[in-house]
C-alpha positions as YAML, in Angstrom:
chain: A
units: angstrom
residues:
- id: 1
  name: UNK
  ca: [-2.19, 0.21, 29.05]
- id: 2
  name: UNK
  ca: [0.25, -1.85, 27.46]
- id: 3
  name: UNK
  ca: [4.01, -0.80, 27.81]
- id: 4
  name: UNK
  ca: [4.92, -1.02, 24.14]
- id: 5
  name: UNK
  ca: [1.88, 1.52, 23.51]
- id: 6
  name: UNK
  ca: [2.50, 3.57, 26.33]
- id: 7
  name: UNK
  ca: [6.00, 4.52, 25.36]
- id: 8
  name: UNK
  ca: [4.73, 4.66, 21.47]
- id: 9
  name: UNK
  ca: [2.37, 7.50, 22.29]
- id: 10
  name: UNK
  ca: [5.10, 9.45, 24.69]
- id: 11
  name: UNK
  ca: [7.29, 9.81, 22.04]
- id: 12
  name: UNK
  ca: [4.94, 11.12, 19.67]
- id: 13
  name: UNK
  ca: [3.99, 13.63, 22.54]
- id: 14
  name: UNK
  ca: [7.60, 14.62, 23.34]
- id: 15
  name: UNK
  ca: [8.47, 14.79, 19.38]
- id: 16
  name: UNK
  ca: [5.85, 17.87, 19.08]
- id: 17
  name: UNK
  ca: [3.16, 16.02, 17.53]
- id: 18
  name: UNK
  ca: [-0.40, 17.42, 17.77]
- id: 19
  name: UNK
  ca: [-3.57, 16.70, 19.27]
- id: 20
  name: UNK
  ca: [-3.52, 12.72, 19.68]
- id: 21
  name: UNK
  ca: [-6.77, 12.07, 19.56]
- id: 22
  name: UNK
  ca: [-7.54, 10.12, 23.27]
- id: 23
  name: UNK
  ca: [-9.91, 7.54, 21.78]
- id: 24
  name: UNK
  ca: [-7.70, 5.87, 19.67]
- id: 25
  name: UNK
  ca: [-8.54, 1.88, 20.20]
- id: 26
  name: UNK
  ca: [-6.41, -1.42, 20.71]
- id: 27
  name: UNK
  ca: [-6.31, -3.29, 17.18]
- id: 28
  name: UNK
  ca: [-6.93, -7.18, 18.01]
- id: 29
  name: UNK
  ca: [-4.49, -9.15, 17.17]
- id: 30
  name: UNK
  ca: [-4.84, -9.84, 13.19]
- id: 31
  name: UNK
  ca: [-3.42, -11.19, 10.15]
- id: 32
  name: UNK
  ca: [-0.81, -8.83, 8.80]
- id: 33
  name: UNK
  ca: [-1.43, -8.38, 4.62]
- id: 34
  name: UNK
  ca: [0.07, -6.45, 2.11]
- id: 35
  name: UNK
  ca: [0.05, -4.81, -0.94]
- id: 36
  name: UNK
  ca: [1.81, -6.12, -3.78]
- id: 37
  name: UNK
  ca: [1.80, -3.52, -4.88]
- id: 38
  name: UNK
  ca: [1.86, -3.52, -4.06]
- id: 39
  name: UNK
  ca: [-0.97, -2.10, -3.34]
- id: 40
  name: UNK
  ca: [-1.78, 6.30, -1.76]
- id: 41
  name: UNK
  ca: [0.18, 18.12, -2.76]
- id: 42
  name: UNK
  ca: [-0.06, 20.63, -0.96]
- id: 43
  name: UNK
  ca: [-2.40, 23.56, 0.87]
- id: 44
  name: UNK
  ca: [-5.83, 22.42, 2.51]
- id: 45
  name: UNK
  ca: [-8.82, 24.69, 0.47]
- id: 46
  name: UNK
  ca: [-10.78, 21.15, -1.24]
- id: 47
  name: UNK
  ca: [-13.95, 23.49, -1.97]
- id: 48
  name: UNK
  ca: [-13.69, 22.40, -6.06]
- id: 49
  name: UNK
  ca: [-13.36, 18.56, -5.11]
- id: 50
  name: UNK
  ca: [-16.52, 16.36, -5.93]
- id: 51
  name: UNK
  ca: [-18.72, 15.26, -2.55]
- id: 52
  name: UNK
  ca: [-16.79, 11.66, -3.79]
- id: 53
  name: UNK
  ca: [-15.01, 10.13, -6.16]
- id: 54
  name: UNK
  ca: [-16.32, 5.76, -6.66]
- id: 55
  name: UNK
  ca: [-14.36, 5.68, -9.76]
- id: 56
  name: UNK
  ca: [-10.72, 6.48, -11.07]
- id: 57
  name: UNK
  ca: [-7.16, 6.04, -11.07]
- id: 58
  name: UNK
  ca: [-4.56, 6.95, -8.11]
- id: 59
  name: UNK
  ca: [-0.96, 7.28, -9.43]
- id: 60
  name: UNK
  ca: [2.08, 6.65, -7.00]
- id: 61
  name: UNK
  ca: [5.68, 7.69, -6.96]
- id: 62
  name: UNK
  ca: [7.69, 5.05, -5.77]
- id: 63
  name: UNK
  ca: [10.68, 5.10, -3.72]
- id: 64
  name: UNK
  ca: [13.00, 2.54, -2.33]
- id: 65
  name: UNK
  ca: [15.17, 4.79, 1.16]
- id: 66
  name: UNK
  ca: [17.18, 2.13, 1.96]
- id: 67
  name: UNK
  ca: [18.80, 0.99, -1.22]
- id: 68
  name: UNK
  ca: [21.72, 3.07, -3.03]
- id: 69
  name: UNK
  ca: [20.98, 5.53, -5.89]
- id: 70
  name: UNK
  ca: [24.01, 4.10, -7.59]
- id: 71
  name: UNK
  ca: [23.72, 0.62, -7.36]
- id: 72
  name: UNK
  ca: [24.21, -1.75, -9.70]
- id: 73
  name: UNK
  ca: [20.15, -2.42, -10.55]
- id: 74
  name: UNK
  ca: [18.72, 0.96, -9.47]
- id: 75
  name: UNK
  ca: [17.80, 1.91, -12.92]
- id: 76
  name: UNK
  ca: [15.72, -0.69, -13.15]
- id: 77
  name: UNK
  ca: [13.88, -0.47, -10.02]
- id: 78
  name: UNK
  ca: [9.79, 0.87, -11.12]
- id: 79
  name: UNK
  ca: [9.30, 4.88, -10.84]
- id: 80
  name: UNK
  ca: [5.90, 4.49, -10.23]
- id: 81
  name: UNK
  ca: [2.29, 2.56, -10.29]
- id: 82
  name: UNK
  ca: [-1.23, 2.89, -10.71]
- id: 83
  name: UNK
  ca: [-4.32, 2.12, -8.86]
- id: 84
  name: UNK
  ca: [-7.46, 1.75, -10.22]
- id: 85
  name: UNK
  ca: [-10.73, 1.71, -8.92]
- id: 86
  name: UNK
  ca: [-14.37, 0.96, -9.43]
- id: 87
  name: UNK
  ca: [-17.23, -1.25, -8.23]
- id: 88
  name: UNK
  ca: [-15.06, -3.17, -4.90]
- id: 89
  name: UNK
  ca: [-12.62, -3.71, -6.79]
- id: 90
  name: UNK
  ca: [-8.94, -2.33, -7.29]
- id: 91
  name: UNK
  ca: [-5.72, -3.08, -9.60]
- id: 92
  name: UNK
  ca: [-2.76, -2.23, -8.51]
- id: 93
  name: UNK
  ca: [-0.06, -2.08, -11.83]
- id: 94
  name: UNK
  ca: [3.39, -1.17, -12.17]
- id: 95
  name: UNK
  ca: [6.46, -2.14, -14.70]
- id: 96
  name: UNK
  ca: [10.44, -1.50, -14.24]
- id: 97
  name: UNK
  ca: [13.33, -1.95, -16.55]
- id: 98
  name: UNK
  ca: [11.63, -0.38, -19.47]
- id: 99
  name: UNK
  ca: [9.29, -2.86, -19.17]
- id: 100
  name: UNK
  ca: [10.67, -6.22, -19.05]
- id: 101
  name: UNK
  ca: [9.39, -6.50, -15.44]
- id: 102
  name: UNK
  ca: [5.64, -5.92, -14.85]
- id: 103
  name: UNK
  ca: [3.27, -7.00, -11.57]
- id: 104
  name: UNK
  ca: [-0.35, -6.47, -11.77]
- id: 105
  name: UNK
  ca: [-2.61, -7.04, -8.37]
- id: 106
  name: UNK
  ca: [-6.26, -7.46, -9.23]
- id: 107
  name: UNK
  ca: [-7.77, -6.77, -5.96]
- id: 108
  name: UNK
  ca: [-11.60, -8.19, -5.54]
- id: 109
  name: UNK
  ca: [-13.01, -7.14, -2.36]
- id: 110
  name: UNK
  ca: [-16.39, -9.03, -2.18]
- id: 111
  name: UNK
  ca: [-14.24, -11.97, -2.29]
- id: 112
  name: UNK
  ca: [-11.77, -11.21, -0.34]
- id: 113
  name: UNK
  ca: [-9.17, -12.36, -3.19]
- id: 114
  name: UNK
  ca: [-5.77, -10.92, -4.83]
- id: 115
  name: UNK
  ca: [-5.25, -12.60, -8.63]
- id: 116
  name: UNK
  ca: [-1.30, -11.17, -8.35]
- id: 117
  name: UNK
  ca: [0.45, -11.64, -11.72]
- id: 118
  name: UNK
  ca: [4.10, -11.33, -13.03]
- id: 119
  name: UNK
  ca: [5.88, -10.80, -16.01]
- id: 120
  name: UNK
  ca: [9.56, -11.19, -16.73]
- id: 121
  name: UNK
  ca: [11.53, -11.70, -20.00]
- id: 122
  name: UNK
  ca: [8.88, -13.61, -21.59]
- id: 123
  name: UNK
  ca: [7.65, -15.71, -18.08]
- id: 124
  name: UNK
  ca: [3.88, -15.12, -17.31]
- id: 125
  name: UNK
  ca: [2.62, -16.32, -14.03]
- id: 126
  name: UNK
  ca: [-0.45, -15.84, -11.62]
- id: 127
  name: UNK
  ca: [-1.48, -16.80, -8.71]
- id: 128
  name: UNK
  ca: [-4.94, -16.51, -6.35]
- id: 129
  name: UNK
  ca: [-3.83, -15.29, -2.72]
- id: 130
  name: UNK
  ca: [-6.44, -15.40, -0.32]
- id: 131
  name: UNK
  ca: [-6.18, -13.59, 2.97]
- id: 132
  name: UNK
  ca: [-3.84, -15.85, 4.74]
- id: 133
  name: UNK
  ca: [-1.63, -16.10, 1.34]
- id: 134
  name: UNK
  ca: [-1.10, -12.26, 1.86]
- id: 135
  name: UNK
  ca: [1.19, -12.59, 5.20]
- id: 136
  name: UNK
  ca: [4.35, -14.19, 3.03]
- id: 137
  name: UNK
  ca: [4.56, -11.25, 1.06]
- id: 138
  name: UNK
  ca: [5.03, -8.30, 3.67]
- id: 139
  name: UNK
  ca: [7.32, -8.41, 6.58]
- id: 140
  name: UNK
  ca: [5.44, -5.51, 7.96]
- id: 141
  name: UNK
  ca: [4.98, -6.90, 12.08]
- id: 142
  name: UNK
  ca: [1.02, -6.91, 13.38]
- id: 143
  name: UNK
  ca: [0.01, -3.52, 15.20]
- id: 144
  name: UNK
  ca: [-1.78, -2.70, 18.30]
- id: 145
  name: UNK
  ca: [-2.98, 0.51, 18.37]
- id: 146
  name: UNK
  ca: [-3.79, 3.00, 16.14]
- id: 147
  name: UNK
  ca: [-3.66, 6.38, 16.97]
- id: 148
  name: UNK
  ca: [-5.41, 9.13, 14.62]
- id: 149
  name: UNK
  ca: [-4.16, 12.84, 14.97]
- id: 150
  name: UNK
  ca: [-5.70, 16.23, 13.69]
- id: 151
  name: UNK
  ca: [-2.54, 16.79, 11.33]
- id: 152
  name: UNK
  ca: [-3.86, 17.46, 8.01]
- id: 153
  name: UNK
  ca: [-2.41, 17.92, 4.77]
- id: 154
  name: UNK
  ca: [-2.88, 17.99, 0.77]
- id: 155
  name: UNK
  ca: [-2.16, 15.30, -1.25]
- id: 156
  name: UNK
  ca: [-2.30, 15.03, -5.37]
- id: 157
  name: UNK
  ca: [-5.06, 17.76, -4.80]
- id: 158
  name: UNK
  ca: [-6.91, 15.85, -2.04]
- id: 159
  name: UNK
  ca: [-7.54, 16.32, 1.79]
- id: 160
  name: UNK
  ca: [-5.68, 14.05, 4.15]
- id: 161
  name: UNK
  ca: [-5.33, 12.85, 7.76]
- id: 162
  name: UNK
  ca: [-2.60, 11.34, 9.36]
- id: 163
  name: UNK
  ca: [-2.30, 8.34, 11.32]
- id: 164
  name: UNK
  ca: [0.36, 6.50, 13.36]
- id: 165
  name: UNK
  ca: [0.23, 2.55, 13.74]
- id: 166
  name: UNK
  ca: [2.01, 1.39, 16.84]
- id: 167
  name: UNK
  ca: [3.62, -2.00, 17.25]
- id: 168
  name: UNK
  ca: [4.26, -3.91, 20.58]
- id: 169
  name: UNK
  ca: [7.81, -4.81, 19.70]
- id: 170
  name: UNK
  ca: [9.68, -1.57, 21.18]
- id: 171
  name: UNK
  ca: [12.64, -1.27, 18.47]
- id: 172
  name: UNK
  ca: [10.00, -1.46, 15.68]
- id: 173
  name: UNK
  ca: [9.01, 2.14, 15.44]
- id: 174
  name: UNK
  ca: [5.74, 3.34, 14.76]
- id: 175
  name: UNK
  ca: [4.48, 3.53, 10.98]
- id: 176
  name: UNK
  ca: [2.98, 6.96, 9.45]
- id: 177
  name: UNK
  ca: [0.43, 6.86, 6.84]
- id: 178
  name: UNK
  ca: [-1.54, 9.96, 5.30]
- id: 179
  name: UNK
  ca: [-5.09, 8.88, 4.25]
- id: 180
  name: UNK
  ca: [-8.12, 10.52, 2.57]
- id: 181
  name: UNK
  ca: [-11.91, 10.01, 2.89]
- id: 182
  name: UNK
  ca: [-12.69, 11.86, -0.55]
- id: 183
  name: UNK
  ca: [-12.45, 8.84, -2.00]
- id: 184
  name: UNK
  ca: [-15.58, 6.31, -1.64]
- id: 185
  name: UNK
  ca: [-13.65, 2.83, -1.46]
- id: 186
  name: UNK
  ca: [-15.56, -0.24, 0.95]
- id: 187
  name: UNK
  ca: [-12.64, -0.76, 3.14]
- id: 188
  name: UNK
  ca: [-9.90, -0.40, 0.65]
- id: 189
  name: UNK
  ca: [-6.82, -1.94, 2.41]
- id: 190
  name: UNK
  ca: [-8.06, -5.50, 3.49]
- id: 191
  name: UNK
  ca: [-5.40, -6.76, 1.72]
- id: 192
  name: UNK
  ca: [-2.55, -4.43, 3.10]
- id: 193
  name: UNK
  ca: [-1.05, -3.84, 6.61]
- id: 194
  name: UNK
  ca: [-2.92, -1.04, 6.77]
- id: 195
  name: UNK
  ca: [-6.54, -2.65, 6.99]
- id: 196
  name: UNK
  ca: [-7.48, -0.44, 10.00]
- id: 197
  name: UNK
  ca: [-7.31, 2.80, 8.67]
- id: 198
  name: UNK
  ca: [-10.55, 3.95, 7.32]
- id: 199
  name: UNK
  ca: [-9.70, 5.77, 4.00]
- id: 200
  name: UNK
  ca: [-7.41, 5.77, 0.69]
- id: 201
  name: UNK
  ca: [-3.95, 5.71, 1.27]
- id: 202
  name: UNK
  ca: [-2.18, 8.70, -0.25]
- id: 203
  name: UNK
  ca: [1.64, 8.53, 1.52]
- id: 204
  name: UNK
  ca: [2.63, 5.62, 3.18]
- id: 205
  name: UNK
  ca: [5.82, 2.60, 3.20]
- id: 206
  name: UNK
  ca: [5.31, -1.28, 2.69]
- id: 207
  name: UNK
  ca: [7.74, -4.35, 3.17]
- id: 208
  name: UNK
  ca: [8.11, -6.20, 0.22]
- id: 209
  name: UNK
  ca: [10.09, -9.11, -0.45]
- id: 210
  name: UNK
  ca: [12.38, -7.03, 2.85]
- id: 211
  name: UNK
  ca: [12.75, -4.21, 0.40]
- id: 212
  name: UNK
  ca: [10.83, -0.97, 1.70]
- id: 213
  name: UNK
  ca: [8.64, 0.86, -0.74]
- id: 214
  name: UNK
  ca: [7.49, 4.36, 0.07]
- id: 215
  name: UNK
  ca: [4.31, 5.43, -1.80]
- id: 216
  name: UNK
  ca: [3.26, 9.08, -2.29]
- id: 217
  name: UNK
  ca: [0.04, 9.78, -4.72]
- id: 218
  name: UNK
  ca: [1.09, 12.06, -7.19]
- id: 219
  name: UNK
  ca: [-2.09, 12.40, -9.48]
- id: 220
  name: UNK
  ca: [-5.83, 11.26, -9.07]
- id: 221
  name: UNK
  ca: [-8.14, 10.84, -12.45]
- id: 222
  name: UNK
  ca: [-11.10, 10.40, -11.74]
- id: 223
  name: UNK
  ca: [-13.59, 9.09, -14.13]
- id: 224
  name: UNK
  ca: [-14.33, 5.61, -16.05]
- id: 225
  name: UNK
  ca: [-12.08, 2.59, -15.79]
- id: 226
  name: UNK
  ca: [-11.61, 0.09, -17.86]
- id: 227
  name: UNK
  ca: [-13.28, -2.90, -17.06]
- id: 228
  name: UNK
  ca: [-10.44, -5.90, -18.38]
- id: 229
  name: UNK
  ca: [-8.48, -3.88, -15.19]
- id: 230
  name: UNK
  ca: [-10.16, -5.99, -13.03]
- id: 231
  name: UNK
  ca: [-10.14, -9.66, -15.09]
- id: 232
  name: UNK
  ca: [-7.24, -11.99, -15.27]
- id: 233
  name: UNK
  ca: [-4.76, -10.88, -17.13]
- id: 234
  name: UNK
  ca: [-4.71, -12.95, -20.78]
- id: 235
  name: UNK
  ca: [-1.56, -15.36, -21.45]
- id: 236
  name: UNK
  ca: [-0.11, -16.13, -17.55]
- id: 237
  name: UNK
  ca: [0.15, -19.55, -16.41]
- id: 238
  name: UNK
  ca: [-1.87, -19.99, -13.01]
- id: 239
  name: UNK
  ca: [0.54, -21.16, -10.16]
- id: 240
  name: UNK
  ca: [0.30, -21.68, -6.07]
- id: 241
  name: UNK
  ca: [1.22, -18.62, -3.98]
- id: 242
  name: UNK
  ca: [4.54, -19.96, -3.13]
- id: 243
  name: UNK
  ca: [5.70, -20.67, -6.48]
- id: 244
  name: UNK
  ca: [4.52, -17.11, -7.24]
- id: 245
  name: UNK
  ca: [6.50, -15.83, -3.77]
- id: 246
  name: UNK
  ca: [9.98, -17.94, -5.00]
- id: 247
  name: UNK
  ca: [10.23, -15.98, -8.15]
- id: 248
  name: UNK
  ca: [9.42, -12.43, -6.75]
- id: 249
  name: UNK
  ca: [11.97, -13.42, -4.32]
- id: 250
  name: UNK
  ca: [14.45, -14.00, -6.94]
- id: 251
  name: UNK
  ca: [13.47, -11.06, -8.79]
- id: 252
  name: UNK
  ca: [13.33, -8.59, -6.12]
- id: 253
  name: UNK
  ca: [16.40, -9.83, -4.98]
- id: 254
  name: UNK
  ca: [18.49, -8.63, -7.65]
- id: 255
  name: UNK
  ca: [17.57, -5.12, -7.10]
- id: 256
  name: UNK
  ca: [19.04, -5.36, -3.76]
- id: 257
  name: UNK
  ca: [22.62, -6.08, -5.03]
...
């Protein structure tokens, strides 16, 4: 067994955690992808939930642990997003400084795209990412393993399971994610550096731009989406992933003062 997951899955032993399960399986080496947006309560009774939900829209809150409350920009950092869903396809949304900053991520499955969008002070842009396009945007390293525990938990009203991804670089420490197979999406985190993990992700952190985001569903709507969620948004000048990359850089980078 290789060292790096060896020593990953003693110290989730020694720190208490529960029931491992034994067959968790060695990820092959992969593209890492992100979100964008970027890019899912409390008891476990889920009797009243549908058999599954195909259709809807997952709110986030959004967190940022490693920059300071009182910095200059933190009141314009976003407070939350939303994901909607329906047919394969997903758009992730979210807007900060009362508005003057917005990203949209429409997310088409079948074709393995990401139109990502941005909007600042009156500067529209988009650009098409494809799979490989999707590395520049999160610093999140490649796992090896993923190991899937019994640990369960409620989430914005919904079951969830818990998962660790481990990493072969021994001071990167393992990632948690909470996930939840009440929702019916065809393998909804291509895109993200959680593609492995076989449902909706309900609580769980991304790199960005070398900012980390922590994401925690705080509401699920389910029901009929709107449709234009998943076209190009009207008015944004189409540009190549890297021109797209340079000015989230710059933007991001401001909240980080």
């Amino acid at each position: 067994m290789n060292k790096g997951m060896q020593r990953n899955r003693n110290h989730l032993r020694n720190r208490g955690e529960p029931n491992l399960m034994p067959h968790s399986r060695i990820i092959p080496k992969m593209t890492t992808l992100l979100v964008g947006s970027v890019l899912l309560g409390s008891g476990c009774g889920h009797s009243f939930l549908p058999a599954s939900i195909t259709e809807g829209v997952i709110e986030y809150k959004m967190t940022f642990p490693d920059l300071d409350p009182n910095g200059l920009m933190s009141g314009m950092l976003p407070e939350k997003s939303e994901l909607s869903f329906a047919d394969g396809q997903q758009s992730m949304d979210l807007s900060a400084g009362m508005g003057i900053f917005r990203t949209s991520m429409v997310i088409n499955t079948p074709a393995q795209e990401v139109d990502y969008h941005m909007s600042i002070m009156g500067k529209s842009l988009f650009a098409k990412y494809g799979p490989r396009d999707l590395e520049a945007i999160d610093s999140t390293p490649e796992p090896i393993s993923v190991l899937y525990t019994n640990s369960v938990d409620t989430i914005a009203g919904y079951p969830c399971k818990k998962a660790y991804l481990v990493y072969e670089n021994m001071d990167q420490p393992e990632a948690e994610v909470w996930y939840t197979d009440a929702i019916t999406m065809s393998t909804p985190n291509w895109y993200t550096p959680y593609k492995e993990i076989p449902g909706v992700l309900m609580r769980y952190e991304v790199m960005q731009h070398h900012i980390r985001i922590r994401m925690e569903a705080s509401s699920v709507k389910p029901g009929p989406v709107d449709k234009a969620k998943f076209k190009l948004r009207p008015g944004h000048e189409e540009v190549s992933p890297a021109v797209l990359d340079h000015e989230l850089e710059e933007v991001l980078g401001t909240f980080n003062q």
